[in-house]
C-alpha positions as CSV (number, residue, x, y, z in Angstrom):
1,X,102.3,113.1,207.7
2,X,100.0,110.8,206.1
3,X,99.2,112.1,202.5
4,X,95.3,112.1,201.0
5,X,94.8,109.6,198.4
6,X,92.1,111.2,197.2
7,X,92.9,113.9,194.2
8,X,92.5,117.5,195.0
9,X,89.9,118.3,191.8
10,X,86.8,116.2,190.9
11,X,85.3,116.9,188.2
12,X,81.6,117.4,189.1
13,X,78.8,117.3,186.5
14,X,75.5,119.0,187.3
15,X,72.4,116.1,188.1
16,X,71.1,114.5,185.3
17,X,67.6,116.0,185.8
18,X,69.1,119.5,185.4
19,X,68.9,118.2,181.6
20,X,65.6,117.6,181.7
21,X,63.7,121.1,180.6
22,X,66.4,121.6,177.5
23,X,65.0,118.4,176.5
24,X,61.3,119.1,176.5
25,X,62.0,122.1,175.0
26,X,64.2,119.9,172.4
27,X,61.8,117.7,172.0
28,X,58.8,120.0,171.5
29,X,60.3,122.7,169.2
30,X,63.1,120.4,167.3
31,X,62.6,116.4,167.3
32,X,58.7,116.2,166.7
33,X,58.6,118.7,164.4
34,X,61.5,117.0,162.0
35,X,60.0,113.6,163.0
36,X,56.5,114.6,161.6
37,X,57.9,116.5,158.5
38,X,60.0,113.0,157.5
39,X,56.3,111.2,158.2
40,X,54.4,113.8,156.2
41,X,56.8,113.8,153.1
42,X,55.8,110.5,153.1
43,X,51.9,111.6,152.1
44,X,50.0,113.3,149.7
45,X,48.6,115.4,152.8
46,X,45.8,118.3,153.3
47,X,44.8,120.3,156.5
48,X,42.4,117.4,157.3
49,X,43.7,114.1,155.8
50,X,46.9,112.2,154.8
51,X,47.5,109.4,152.6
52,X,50.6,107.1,153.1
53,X,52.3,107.3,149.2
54,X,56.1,106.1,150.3
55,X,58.5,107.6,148.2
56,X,56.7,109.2,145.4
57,X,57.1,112.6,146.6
58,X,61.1,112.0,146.4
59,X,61.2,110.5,142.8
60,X,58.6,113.5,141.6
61,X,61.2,115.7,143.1
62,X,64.0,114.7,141.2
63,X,62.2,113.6,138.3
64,X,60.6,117.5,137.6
65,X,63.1,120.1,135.7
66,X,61.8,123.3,137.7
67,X,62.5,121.7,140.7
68,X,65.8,120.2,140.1
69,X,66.9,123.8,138.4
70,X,66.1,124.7,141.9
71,X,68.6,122.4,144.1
72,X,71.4,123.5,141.4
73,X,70.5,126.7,142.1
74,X,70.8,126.8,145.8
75,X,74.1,124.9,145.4
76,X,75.4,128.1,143.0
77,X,73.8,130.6,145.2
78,X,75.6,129.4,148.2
79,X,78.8,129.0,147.3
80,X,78.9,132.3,145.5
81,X,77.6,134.3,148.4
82,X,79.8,132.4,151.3
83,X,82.8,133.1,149.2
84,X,82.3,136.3,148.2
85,X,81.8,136.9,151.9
86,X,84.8,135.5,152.8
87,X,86.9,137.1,149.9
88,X,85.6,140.7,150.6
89,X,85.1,140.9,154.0
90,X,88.7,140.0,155.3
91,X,90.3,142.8,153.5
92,X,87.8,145.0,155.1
93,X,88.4,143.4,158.0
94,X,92.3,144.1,158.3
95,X,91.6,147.9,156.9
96,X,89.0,148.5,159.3
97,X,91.6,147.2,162.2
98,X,94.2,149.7,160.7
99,X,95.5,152.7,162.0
100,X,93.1,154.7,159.8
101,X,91.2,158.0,160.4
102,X,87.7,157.7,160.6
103,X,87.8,154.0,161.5
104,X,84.7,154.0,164.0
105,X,82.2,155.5,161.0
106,X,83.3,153.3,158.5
107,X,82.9,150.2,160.6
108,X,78.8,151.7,161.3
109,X,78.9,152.4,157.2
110,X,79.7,148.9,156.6
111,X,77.7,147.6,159.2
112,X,74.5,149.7,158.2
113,X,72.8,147.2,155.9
114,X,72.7,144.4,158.2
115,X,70.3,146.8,160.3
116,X,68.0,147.3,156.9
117,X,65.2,144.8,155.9
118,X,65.9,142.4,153.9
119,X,62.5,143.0,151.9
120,X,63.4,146.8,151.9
121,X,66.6,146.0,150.5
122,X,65.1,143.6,148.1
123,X,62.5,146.3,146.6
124,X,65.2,148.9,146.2
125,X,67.5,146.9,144.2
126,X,64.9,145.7,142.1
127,X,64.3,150.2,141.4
128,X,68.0,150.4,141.0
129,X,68.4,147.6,138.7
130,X,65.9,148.2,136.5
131,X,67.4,148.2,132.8
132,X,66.4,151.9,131.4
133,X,65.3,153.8,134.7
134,X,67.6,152.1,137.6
135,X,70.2,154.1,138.9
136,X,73.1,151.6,138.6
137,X,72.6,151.5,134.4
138,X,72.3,155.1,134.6
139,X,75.5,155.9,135.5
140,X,76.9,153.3,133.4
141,X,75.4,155.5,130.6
142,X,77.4,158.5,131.7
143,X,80.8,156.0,131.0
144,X,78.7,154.9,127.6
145,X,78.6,151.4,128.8
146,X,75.3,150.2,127.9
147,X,74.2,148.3,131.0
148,X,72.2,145.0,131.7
149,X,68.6,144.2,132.1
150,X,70.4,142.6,135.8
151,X,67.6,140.8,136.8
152,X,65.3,140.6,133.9
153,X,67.6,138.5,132.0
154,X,67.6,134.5,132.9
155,X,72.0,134.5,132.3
156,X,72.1,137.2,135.4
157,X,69.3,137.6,137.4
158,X,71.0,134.5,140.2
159,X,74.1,136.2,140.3
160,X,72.3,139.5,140.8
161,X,70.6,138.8,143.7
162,X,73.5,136.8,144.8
163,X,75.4,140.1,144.7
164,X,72.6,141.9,146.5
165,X,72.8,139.4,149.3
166,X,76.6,139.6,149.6
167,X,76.4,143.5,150.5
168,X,73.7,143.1,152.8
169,X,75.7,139.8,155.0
170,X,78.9,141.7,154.5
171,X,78.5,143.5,157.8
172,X,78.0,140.7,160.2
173,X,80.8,139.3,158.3
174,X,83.2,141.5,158.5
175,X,82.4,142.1,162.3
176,X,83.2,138.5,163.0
177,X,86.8,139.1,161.7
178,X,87.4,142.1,162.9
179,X,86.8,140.3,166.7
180,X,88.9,137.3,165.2
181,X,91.8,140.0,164.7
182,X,91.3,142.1,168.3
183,X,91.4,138.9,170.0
184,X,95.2,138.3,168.9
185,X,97.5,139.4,171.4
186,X,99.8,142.5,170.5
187,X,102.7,140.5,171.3
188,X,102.6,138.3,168.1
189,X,102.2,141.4,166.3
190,X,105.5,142.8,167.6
191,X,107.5,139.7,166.7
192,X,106.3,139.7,163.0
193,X,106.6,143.4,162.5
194,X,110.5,142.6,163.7
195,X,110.2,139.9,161.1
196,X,109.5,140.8,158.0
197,X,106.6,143.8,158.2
198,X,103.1,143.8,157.5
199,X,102.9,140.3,154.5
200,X,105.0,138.4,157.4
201,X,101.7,139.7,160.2
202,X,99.0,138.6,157.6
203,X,100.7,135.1,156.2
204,X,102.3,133.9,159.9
205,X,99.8,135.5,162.3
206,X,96.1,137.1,161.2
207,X,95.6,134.3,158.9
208,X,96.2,131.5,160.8
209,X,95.0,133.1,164.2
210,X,91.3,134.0,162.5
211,X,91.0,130.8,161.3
212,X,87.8,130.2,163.7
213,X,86.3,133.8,162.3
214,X,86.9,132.3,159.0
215,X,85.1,128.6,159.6
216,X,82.0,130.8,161.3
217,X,81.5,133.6,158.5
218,X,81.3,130.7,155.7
219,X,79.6,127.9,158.0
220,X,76.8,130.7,158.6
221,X,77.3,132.3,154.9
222,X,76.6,128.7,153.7
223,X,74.0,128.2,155.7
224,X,72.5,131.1,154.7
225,X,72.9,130.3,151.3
226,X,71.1,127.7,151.3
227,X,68.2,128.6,153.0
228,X,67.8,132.0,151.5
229,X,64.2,133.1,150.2
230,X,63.5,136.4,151.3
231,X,65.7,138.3,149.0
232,X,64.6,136.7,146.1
233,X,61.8,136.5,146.5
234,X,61.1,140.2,146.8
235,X,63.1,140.5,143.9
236,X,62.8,138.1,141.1
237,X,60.2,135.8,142.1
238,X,62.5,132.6,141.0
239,X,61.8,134.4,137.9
240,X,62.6,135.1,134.9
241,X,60.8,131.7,134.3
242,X,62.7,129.3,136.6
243,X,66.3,130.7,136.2
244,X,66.0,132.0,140.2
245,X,64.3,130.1,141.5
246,X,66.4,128.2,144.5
247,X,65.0,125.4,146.9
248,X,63.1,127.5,149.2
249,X,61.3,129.6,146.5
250,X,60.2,126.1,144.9
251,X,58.9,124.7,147.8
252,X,57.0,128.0,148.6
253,X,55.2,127.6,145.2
254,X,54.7,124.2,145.7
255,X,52.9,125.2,149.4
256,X,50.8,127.6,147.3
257,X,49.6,125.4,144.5
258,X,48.8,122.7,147.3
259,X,51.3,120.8,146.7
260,X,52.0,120.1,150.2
261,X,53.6,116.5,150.5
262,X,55.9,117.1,147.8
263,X,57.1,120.8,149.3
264,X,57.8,118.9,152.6
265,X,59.5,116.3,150.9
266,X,61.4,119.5,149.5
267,X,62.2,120.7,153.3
268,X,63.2,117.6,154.1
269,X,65.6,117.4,151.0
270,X,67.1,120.6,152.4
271,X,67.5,119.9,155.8
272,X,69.4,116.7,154.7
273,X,71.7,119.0,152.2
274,X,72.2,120.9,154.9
275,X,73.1,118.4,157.6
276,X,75.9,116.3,154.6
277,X,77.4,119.8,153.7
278,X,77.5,121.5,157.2
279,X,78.4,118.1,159.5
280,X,81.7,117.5,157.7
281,X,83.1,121.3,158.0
282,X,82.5,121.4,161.5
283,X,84.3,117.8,161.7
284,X,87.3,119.1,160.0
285,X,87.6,122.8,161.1
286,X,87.4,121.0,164.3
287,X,89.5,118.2,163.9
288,X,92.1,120.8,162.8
289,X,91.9,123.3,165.5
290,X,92.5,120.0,167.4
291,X,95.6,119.3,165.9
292,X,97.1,122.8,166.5
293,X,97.2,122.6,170.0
């Protein structure tokens, strides 16, 4: 019986103009856009004229304090939140996986302020934190600890909101690891419980196996991070003076004093601290998951 040369699978890719509406779509909402904010940091620009300038946005940029107190913020901001993230929500994570009573209403309580505004949360916190009638200093008082002005005073009021923002992301956070976790099969649960117990589960199996939960709750804490505005804006203002203020909340006060080539050149600044910091972790979260199979 003569045999078929030909292989029993092709691979078969879908017609090239199958690709064509993503890429309009691409094109329109993504590409021009970026392309014209590159052209336009470029200018000292209004609604109704532009003038060609070079690179004077970009050296004004760097060259002004508030504006550089900004970038170092964002950088602080970012990594505090994404770790804290990380740090709090995988413990809450393996407890809320647990054999525990009550497990489904604690998983909606931690959930809960994901679901709230974010400028509702913002305008609470700012009544809670306030230095002689806010709730949280309150009941400090009742343990005579005498508590902070938390975000009246330039040494805190970054951290404060950064704190802020890590209860309201915890949720989606902790979600993501808690579907990390299901998604392990029982069976490598069994042969570590034989093992060693629960440290042997945690070091030789949750860990390693929620490694992708991991790389996506601090790429989008990070991302987050960085492009934050919302928050602090309701709350501080980038105030007291500049010690806020974070890249976003610059650029927004650069937009209002009309200022608009140099906040684009400020958007474009982010988007590149975005793309250096971002395109690397994927690389090697990738490059890793790679070399594990």
């Amino acid at each position: 019986m003569k045999r078929d040369p030909r292989p029993k699978t092709i691979l078969r890719t879908y017609p090239h103009w199958f690709y064509i509406p993503a890429g309009i779509v691409f094109a329109i909402f993504f590409l021009a856009p970026t392309l014209m904010a590159f052209y336009f940091s470029l200018t000292r620009w209004t609604l109704f004229d532009a003038t060609f300038i070079g690179f004077d946005n970009y050296e004004r940029f760097f060259q002004d304090p508030q504006l550089t107190a900004g970038l170092r913020n964002t950088a602080i901001y970012a990594v505090m939140t994404s770790g804290l993230k990380v740090i709090i929500s995988l413990p809450l994570a393996l407890l809320l996986t647990s054999r525990l009573h009550l497990k489904s209403l604690l998983r909606g309580l931690v959930f809960f302020p994901v679901l709230v505004s974010t400028i509702a949360v913002g305008i609470t916190f700012s009544v809670l934190m306030q230095p002689t009638t806010g709730l949280i200093n309150t009941v400090l008082q009742v343990f005579s600890i005498d508590g902070p002005d938390w975000i009246g005073n330039p040494s805190l009021a970054l951290f404060s909101v950064a704190l802020v923002d890590v209860w309201k992301g915890l949720g989606i956070a902790t979600v993501l690891f808690i579907a990390g976790i299901l998604s392990i099969p029982n069976d490598y649960f069994e042969a570590a419980r034989l093992e060693g117990g629960e440290w042997v589960k945690f070091r030789y199996v949750i860990l390693p196996l929620s490694r992708n939960a991991a790389f996506t709750v601090i790429l989008l804490s990070f991302i987050g991070g960085l492009r934050s505005f919302d928050l602090i804006w309701t709350m501080t203002r980038g105030g007291p003076g500049f010690a806020s203020d974070v890249l976003t909340s610059v650029i927004y006060k650069q937009y209002q004093a009309g200022f608009y080539g140099l906040s684009t050149a400020g958007n474009v600044i982010l988007f590149i601290l975005v793309t250096i910091i971002v395109y690397p972790l994927m690389r090697f979260f990738n490059r890793r998951e790679l070399e594990e199979l």
